[in-house]
N, C-alpha and C positions, 0 to 999 in steps of 0.2 A: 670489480665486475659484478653484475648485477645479477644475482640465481636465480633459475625458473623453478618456479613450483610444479614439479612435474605430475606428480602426484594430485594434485589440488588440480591443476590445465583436465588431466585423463579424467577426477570425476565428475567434472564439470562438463566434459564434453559427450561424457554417457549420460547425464540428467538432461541435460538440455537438448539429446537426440528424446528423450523417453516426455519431454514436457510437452513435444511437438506432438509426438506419437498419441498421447492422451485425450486432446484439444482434434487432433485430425480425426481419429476415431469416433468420439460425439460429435461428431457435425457443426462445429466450428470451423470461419473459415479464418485463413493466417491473412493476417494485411499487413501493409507497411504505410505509414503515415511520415512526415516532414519530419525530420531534426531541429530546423528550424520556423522559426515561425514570427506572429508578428507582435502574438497579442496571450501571450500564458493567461490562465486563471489568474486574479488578484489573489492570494493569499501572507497573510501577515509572517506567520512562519517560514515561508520558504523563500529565498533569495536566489533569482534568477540568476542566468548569464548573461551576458550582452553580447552579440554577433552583427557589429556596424550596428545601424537601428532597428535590428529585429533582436530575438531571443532565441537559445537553445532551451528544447524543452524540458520541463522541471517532470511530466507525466507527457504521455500521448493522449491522454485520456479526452481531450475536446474534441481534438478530432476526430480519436473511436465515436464518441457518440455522435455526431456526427453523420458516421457510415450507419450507426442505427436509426437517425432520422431518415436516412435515402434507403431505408427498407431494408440493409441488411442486418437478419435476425442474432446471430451467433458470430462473432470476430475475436480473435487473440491477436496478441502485437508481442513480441523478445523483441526489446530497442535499448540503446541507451540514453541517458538521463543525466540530466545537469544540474547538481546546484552548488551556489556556490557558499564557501565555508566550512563543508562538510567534510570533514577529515577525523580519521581515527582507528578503533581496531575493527569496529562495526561499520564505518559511513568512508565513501569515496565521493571526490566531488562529481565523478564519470561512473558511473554504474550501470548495468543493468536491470530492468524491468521485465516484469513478465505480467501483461493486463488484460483480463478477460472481460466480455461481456455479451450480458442477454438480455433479449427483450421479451418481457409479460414474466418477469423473474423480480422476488426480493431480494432482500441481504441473508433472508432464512435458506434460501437456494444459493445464494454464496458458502453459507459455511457446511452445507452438505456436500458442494463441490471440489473445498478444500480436505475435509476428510478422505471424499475417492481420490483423488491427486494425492495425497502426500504417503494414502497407503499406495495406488501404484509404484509411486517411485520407489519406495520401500521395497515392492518387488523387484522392481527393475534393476536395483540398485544391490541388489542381495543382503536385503536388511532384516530381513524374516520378521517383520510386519513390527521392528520398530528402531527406533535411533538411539546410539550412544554417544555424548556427547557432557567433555567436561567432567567426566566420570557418573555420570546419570542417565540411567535407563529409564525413556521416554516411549512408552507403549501408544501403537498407532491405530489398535484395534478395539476398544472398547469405548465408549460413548466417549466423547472430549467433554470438558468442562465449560458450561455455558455462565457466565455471571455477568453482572450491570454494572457498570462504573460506579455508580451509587453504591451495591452491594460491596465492590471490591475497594471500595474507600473507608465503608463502614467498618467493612473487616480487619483493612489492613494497615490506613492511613490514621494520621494524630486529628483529623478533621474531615469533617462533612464534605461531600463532591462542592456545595455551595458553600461551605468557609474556603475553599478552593480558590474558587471561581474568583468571586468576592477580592480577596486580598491577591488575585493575579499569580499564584503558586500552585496552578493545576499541573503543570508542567514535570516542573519541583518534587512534588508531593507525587505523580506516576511513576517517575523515575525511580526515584529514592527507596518508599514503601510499597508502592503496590507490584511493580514488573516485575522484582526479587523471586513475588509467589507463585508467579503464575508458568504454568506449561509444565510441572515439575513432574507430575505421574504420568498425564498425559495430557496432548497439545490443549492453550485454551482460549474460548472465543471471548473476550471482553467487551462487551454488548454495551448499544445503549447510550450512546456518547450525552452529554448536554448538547441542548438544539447550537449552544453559541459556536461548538468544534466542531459542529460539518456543516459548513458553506456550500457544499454539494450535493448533500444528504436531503431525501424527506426525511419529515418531521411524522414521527409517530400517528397514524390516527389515533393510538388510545390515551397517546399525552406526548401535548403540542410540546412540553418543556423538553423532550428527547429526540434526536435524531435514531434512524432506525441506519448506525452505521457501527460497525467491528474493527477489535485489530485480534489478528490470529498470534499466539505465543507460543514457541517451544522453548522450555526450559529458559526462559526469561529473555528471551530474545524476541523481538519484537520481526514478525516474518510478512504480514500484508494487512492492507488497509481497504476495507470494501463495505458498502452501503447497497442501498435502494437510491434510485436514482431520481434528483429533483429535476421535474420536467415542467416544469411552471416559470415562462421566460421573466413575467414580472416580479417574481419573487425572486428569483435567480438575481437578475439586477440590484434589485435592490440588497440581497448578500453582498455582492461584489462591492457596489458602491460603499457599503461597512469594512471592507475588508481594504479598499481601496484609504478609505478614513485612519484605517490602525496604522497601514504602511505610511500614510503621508506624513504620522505622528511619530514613529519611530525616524524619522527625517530622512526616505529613503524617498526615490522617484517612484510613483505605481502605474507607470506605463500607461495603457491604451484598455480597456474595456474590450472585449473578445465580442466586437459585433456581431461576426458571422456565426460562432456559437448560438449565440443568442436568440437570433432568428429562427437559426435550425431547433431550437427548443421545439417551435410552434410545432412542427409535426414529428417529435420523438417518441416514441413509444412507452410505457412503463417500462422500468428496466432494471437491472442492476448491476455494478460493475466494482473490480477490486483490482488494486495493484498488488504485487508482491516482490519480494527485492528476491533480486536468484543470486548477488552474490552469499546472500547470508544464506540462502539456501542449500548454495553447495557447499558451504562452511557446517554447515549441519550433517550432510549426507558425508560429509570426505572427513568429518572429525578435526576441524581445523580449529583453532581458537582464534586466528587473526585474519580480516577478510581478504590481508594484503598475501595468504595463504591459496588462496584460488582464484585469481588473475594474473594474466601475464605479465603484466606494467604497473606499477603502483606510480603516481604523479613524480616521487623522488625519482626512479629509476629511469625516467626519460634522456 
């Protein structure tokens, strides 16, 4: 018989009243977009589902932007997310998402947005402005740590972000040495990707070689992925079409090109917009070490 996490279900379902509450408050509006769809982003790292000849989506994210080319300012979306292979203590192939976005916003407004959220839920959550997890106190209220991929490879990694790159061991070389360090005192932004890791990302104006995109960490856990958003349909393309090139090499099918995205670029707004995984989130807030700790269903227990 298969146990419910009862404990894990109750603070899951108080964060995810209080994520609503946050988002509703600032003048964000909630939408719901398709599960399924025809045409995901291209990307190399992630592997879709298949639903007949369409896809289950890997993010909502095309279509949020989207509602921001048809004028709406401020949107959030709680859905879930498909990819496939992803299995373990951290990753479900079904998950939940939680994706916000604004328009006339950067990625700098992203991670200002993440520190009021993760102190609300702190309150909400009765955390008294910070998290224990894993035996580590992770303080929510004093400036978070901002560092560069560059910085935090120098620091922490056997080789340069570009000896990385270079021999195809960025990956590798994140996992291994640098995630360890990061979020430990208190939460941290890892800034600054190279231009080649965000396919969705502007590119820096103060240097073309970096996208101006983050991922947020608590205590080494890796919690959301958000940028400034590339609104330039010909460049866009031509990403995809690269990213289309890597999947074709790893001998996989890369589907269809997200026409109607593409179009909708023409009149998108500057923007910016981030995912966040809420199962790892309420595995933070409920103290849980295993994600399979705060959902009902794990894929075995079917």
């Amino acid at each position: 018989m298969t146990m419910i996490p009862l404990h894990g279900l109750h603070s899951r379902a108080v964060l995810i009243q209080a994520l609503r509450a946050f988002f509703i408050d600032r003048g964000y509006l909630e939408v719901e977009t398709p599960i399924r769809i025809p045409a995901p982003a291209p990307e190399a790292h992630i592997v879709p589902l298949t639903s007949e000849e369409w896809f289950l989506q890997t993010s909502p994210e095309l279509c949020m932007k989207r509602l921001l080319a048809a004028g709406i300012p401020k949107i959030f979306q709680l859905c879930k997310c498909f990819r496939k292979g992803e299995r373990g203590d951290r990753h479900l192939p079904e998950f939940t998402m939680l994706e916000w976005y604004a328009a006339e916003s950067d990625y700098r407004d992203l991670m200002t947005d993440c520190e009021a959220l993760l102190r609300y839920l702190a309150a909400a959550m009765g955390k008294d402005g910070g998290l224990e997890w894993q035996g580590r106190r992770i303080e929510l209220g004093p400036e978070w740590e901002r560092i560069t991929v560059a910085e935090a490879f120098q620091r922490y990694a056997p080789c340069t972000v570009e000896e990385a790159l270079r021999k195809d061991t960025f990956d590798e070389m994140l996992v291994e040495y640098v995630e360890p360090h990061l979020g430990m005192a208190t939460p941290t932004f890892l800034c600054d990707y190279p231009a080649t890791l965000g396919a969705l990302a502007r590119l820096s104006p103060n240097d073309s070689a970096v996208a101006e995109r983050f991922e947020l960490y608590v205590a080494g856990l890796e919690l959301a992925n958000g940028f400034s958003e590339l609104v330039d349909p010909v460049e866009q393309r031509a990403r995809f079409l690269a990213e289309q090139k890597s999947i074709r090499m790893q001998g996989r099918d890369c589907g269809p090109l997200p026409e109607v995205f593409l179009d909708a670029l023409e009149t998108m707004p500057p923007a910016a917009g981030i995912a966040l995984g809420v199962d790892r989130l309420v595995m933070l807030f409920a103290g849980a070490n295993n994600i399979d700790q705060v959902v009902a269903f794990t894929p075995e227990g079917l």
